[in-house]
N, C-alpha and C positions, 0 to 999 in steps of 0.2 A: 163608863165609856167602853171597856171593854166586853161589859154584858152587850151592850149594845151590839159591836162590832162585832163579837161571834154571832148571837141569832140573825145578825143580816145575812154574813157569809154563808150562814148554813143553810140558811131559804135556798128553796131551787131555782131562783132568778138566776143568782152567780151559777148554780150547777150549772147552768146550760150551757155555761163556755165548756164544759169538758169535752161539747163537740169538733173543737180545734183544736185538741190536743196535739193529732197527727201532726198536722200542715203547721201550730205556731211553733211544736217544736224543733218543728226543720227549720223554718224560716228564723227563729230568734226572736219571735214576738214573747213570749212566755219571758220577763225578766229574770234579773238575778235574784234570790232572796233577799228579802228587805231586813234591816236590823229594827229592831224595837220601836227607837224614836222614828222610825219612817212607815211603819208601821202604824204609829197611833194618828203622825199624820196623814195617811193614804187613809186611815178610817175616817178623819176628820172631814175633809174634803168630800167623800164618800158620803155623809150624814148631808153635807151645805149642798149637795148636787140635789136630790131626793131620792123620794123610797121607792121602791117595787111592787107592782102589786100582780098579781097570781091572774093568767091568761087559762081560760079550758078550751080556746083553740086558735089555730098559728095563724090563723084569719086575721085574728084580732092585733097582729105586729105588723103594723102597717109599711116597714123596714123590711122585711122578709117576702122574697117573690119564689112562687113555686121552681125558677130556674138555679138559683141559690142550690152552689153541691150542697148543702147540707140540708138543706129542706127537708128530706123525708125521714132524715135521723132527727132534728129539729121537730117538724110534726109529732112522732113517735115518745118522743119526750113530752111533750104538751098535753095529747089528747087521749094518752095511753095509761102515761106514769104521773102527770099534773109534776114534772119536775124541773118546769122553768117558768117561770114570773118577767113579766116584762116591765117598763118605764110606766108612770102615770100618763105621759103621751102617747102610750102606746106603739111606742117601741122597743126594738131588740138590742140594737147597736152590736150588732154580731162579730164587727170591724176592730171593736175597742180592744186593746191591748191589757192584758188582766196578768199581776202579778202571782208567781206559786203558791202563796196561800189563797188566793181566792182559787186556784183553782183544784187545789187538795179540799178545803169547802167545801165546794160546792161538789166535786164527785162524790164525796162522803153521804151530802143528801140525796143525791140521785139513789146511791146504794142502798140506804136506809130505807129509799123508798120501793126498791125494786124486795127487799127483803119484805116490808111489812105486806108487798099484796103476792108475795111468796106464799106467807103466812097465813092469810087469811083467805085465801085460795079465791080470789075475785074473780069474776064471770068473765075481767078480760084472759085471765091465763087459766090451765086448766085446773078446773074444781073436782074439791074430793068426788065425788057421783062420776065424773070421767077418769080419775085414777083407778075407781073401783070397778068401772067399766072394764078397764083396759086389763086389770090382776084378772076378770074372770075371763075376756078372751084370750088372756096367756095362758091359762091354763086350759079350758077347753082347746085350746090348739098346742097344746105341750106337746104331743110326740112330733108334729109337725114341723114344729120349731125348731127339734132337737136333728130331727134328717136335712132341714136346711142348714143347721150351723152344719152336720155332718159334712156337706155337700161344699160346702165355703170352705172348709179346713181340707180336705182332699183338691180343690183346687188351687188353696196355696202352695200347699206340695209339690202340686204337677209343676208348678209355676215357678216355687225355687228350685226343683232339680229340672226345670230347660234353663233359666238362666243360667246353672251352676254347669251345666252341659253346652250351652251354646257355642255353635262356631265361631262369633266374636262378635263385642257389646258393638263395635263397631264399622261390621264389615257383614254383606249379605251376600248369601253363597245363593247363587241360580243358575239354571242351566238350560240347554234344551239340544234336541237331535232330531236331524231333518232325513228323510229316507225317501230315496227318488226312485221308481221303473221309469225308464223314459224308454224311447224308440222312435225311428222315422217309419211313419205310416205309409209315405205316401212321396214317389218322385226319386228320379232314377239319373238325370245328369245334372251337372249345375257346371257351366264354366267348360264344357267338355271333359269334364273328368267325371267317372262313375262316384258314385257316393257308396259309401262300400261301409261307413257306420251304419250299420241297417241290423246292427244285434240289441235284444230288447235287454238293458244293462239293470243293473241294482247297486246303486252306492248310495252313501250318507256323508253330514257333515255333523262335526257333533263339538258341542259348542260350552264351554264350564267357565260361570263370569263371576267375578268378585265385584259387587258394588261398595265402597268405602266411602262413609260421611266422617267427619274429625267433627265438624259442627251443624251440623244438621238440615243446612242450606248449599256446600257442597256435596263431590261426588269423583271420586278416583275408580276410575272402571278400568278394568283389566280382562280381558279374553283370550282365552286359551283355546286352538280351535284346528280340529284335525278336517281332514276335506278330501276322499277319494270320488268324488261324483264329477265325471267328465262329459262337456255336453257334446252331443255328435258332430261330426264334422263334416260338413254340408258342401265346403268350398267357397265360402263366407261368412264372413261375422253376422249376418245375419241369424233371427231368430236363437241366438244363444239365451242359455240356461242359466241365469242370471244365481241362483245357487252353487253351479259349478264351480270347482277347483280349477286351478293351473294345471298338476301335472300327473294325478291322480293318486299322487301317494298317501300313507297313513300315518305321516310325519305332524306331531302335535308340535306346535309353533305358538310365539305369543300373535295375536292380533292386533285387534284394539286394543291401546293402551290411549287414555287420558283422563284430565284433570280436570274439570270445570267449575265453575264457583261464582259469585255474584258480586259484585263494585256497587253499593247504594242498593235502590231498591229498581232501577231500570236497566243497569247494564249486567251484563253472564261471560261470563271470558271463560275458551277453551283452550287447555293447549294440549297439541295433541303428537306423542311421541310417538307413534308407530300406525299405519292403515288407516289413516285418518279420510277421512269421504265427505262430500257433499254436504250428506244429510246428518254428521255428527253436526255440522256448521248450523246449519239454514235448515226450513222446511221445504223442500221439494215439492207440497201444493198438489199431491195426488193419492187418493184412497187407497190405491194399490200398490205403494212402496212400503213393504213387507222386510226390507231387506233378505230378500228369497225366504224366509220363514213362512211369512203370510199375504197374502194379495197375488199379485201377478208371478208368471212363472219364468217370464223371462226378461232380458235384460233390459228390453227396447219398453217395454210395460210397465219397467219399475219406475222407472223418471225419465224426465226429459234426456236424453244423450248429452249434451253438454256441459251435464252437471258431473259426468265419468272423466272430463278433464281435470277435475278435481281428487288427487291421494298424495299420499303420503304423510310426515310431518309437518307441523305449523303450530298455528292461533287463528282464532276464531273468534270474532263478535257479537253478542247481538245485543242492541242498542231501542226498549219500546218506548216510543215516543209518548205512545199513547195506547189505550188497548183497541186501536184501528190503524194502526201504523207502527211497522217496525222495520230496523234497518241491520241486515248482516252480512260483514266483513270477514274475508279470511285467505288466507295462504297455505297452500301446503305445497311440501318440496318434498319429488317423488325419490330420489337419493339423499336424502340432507345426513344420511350417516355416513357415505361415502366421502373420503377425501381425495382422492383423485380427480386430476384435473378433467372440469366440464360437470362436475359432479358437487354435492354439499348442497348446504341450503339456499344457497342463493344464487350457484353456479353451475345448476341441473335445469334439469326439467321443473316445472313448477307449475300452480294454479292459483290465480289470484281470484277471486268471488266479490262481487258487491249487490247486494238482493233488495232490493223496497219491497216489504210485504203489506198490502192494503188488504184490510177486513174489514169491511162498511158494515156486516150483522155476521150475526153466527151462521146464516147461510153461506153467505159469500166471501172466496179469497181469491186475492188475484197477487201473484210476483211478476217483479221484473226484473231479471237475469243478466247480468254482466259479466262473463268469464276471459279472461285473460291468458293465455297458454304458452306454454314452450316445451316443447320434445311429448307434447302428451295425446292421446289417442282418443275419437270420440266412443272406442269399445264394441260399437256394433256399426249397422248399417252395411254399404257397399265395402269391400276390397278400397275402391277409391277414395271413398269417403274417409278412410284413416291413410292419411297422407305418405307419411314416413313406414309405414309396415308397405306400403303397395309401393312405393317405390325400392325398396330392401334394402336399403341401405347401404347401398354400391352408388359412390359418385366416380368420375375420372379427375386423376391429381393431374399434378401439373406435366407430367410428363406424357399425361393422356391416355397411363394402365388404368385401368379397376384399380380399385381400393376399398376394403370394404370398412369402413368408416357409419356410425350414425348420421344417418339425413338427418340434418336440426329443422325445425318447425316453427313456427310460430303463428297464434291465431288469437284472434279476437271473436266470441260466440255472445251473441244475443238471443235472450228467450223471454217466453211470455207465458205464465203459466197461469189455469185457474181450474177452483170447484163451485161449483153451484151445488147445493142440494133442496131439491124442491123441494122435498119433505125431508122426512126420518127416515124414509127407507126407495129413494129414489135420486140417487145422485149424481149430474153430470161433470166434466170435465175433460181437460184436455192441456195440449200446448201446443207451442208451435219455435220452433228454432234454427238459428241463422249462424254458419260458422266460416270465417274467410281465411284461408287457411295460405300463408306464405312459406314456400321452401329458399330456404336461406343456404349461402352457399357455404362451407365450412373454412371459406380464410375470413378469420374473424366473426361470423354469422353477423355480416351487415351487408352482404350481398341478395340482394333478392332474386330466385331463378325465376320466380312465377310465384302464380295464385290460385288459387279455389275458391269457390262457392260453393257451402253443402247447405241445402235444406231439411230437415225433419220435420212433423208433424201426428197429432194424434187427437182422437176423438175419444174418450172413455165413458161409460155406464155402469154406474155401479148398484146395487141392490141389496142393500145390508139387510139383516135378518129374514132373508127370503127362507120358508118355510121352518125356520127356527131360529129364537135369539141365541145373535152370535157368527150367523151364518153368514155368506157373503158371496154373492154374486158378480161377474164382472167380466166387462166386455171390452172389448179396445180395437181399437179400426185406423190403419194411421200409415204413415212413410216412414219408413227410416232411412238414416242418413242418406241423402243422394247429390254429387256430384251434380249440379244445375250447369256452372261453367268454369272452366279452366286453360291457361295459358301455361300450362308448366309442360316442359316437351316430354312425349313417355306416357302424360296422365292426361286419358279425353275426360269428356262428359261423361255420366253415364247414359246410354242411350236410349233406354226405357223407365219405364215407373214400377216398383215391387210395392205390391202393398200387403201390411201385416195385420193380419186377422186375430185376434187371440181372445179364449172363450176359457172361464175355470168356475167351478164353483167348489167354494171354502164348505167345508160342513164339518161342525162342531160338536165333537164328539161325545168330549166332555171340555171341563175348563185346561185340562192338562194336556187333551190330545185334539188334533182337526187331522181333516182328509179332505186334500185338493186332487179332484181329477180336471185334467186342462189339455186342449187340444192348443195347437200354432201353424196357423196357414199361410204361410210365404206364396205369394205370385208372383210368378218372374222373377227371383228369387237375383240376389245382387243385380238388383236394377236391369234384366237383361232378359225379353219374352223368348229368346230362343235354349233359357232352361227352364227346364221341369219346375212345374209346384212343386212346394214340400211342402210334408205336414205331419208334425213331432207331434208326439204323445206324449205325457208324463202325469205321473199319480205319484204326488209328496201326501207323505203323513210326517206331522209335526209332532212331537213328543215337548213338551215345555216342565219345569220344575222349579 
């Protein structure tokens, strides 16, 4: 009986369980070791079921369908090594549970057999005539050989002294500097006052960022970022230099500072402790937000204006439904580190953001813009159109002096943003937006003194790789902010339309440097035909690292 029992075990029938090794041994199929007497009767049984007979292909297991994981390691044993035997029905029973002697067996045969056509060097593996093949191309290609291992052994070298040198396994150091000439070209009063920045300047912003992953699907960014580049002053927020500095100094400050990271495989959470913007949150939905590095040159071109109601710290969502639908949330409080009262995160100035972004194909996006606001500015457009800087923020107390006190605000801004691109290197776009701006009285800010209406708008054309890839063309034609109507005593309308021109082309230098020369054509410049055109000049060269 026991001869018996070993030459069954050792046929390559049973081998062929050794293909379940993996998965019975996770699972607990593969039993405990059996003792003797269970032993002679699991062979007994084994004899009374029937014998196995030797298949030469997996065709013939009528049990086994080419979907079957194991199929093609099951094939490969069959038709290659002849080292699995099926049922006289002609089946596998692949499912059956096989104790550790049959399956110590049967790999043994498998072995045996992978050894004997080792040995005998059959036309399935390779034969002596291709081993002797191969010793005489090693050696005619011996010096060859030996400048390739050369060549492998110096690149590990290089390879363990930058790791051994790196700035960190976990942290990526980049940078980049931005260098402006700018100058007004063109236009001599705005608002009755002479414009008197008319000196052709040279500043830069220069920018040194640490990216940190912990696991390789976050991201801890930190920027360090000095900024004397000041944009002219015109006698409205229009046409500003969307790269420019506050106050022109060469004071190195942190910037951006945040966190961001992933919840599941759909949602991205930011949180953002310092300079937090828009476009950290949300995609802004236009080719030319650069953030002043690359695209448009100036502020009313970077994005929609109402998305500049938006800084400071917060959280930020984005939420993909689908990869044609996404939705993102966010806050940010433009004092949240200030404790003084009217001030902090939820007791300031603030912007609350809620975006639907529909992509029907990789041509097409379209957003839809909901911003929320208190004490915050839309950054360009008319004098009027930023509520609280035009009125100065001089109310009368109760006594009926001045008092020079923050005008509080509050506004509700809707936008509509999209890109079309026809092709690969013809792309339109634009927006259009709506901001209703309430001045609140300061006992309590639940008194409403009045309201506003500001509209914006714009048309964009872009041109990617025009006369070189990389290159970037780009046009913009549009309103900014304007005063349509108002009931607040102090603040009219504004009484004409300015529209903004603006024309650059990107040229790519190399991958590390571009050069933007861009012209800006203000008409009627703060909504008003009795001033002068302007028309800024500037040429950024971008340095990146």
């Amino acid at each position: 009986m026991r001869k018996v029992w070993k030459s069954l075990l050792a046929s390559s029938a049973v081998g062929g369980a050794m293909l379940f090794l993996s998965a019975a041994a996770v699972a607990g199929e593969i039993s405990e070791p059996l003792v003797a007497a269970d032993v002679e009767q699991e062979t007994e049984n084994f004899l009374q079921q029937q014998s196995m007979s030797q298949v030469t292909s997996v065709s013939q297991l009528s049990d086994v369908q080419p979907t079957d994981w194991a199929f093609q390691a099951l094939q490969s044993l069959v038709e290659r090594y002849g080292c699995i035997a099926g049922y006289p029905n002609g089946t596998f029973r692949g499912n059956r549970a096989m104790t550790r002697y049959e399956f110590a067996a049967g790999l043994n045969a498998c072995l045996n057999r992978v050894n004997e056509l080792i040995a005998t060097g059959t036309a399935d593996l390779v034969t002596k005539e291709d081993l002797a093949k191969l010793q005489t191309l090693q050696e005619n290609f011996a010096a060859e050989l030996a400048t390739l291992r050369g060549r492998v052994d110096a690149l590990e070298a290089k390879t363990a002294e930058l790791e051994a040198n790196q700035f960190s396994i976990t942290t990526k150091l980049q940078g980049e500097v931005v260098t402006v000439v700018s100058d007004v070209l063109s236009g001599n009063q705005v608002n009755g006052e002479e414009i008197i920045d008319k000196n052709t300047t040279l500043g830069a912003r220069a920018r040194v960022e640490l990216a940190t992953s912990f696991t390789g699907k976050d991201t801890l960014f930190t920027r360090i970022q000095t900024n004397n580049i000041l944009s002219p002053n015109i006698g409205t927020p229009e046409g500003n230099l969307f790269f420019a500095g506050e106050d022109g100094t060469n004071d190195a400050f942190i910037d951006a500072l945040y966190y961001q990271f992933p919840i599941g495989e759909k949602l991205q959470v930011i949180a953002l402790a310092n300079a937090g913007a828009a476009d950290d949150i949300t995609d802004t939905i236009n080719l030319f937000d650069g953030d002043g590095s690359f695209g448009a040159l100036s502020t009313f071109g970077t994005r929609n204006p109402i998305y500049y109601q938006m800084n400071g710290a917060g959280l930020g969502v984005n939420y993909d439904f689908s990869n044609q639908l996404a939705l993102s949330l966010g806050y940010l409080a433009s004092s949240a580190n200030n404790p003084t009262p009217g001030n902090g995160l939820f007791n300031g100035g603030y912007g609350a953001l809620a975006q639907l972004i529909f992509k029907p194909s990789d041509r097409l996006k379209v957003a839809f813009t909901y911003i929320n606001a208190y004490n915050q500015e839309l950054a360009t457009g008319s004098n009027r159109a930023n509520v609280g800087s035009f009125l100065g923020g001089v109310v009368q107390n109760l006594t009926g002096s001045e008092e020079a006190v923050p005008v509080p605000t509050s506004s509700n801004s809707y936008g509509i943003e999209a890109s079309f691109a026809l092709s690969k290197k013809f792309v339109l776009g634009g927006w259009v937006g709506y901001t209703n701006t309430r001045n609140l009285s300061t006992a309590g800010d639940t008194i409403n003194r009045g309201s506003v209406d500001v509209w914006n708008w714009a048309v964009t054309l872009g041109l990617p790789d025009l006369g070189k890839e990389g290159n970037l063309a780009g046009f913009i034609f549009g309103m900014e902010p304007k005063v349509t109507s108002s009931n607040i005593t102090g603040l009219d309308r504004d009484p004409d339309t300015s529209y903004h021109i603006e024309a650059f082309y990107q040229y790519k230098v190399s991958d590390n440097i571009s050069i933007t020369p861009g012209v800006i054509w203000l008409t009627a410049p703060d909504h008003n035909e009795q001033n002068d055109d302007v028309v800024i000049g500037a040429l950024r060269t971008t340095f990146s690292f």
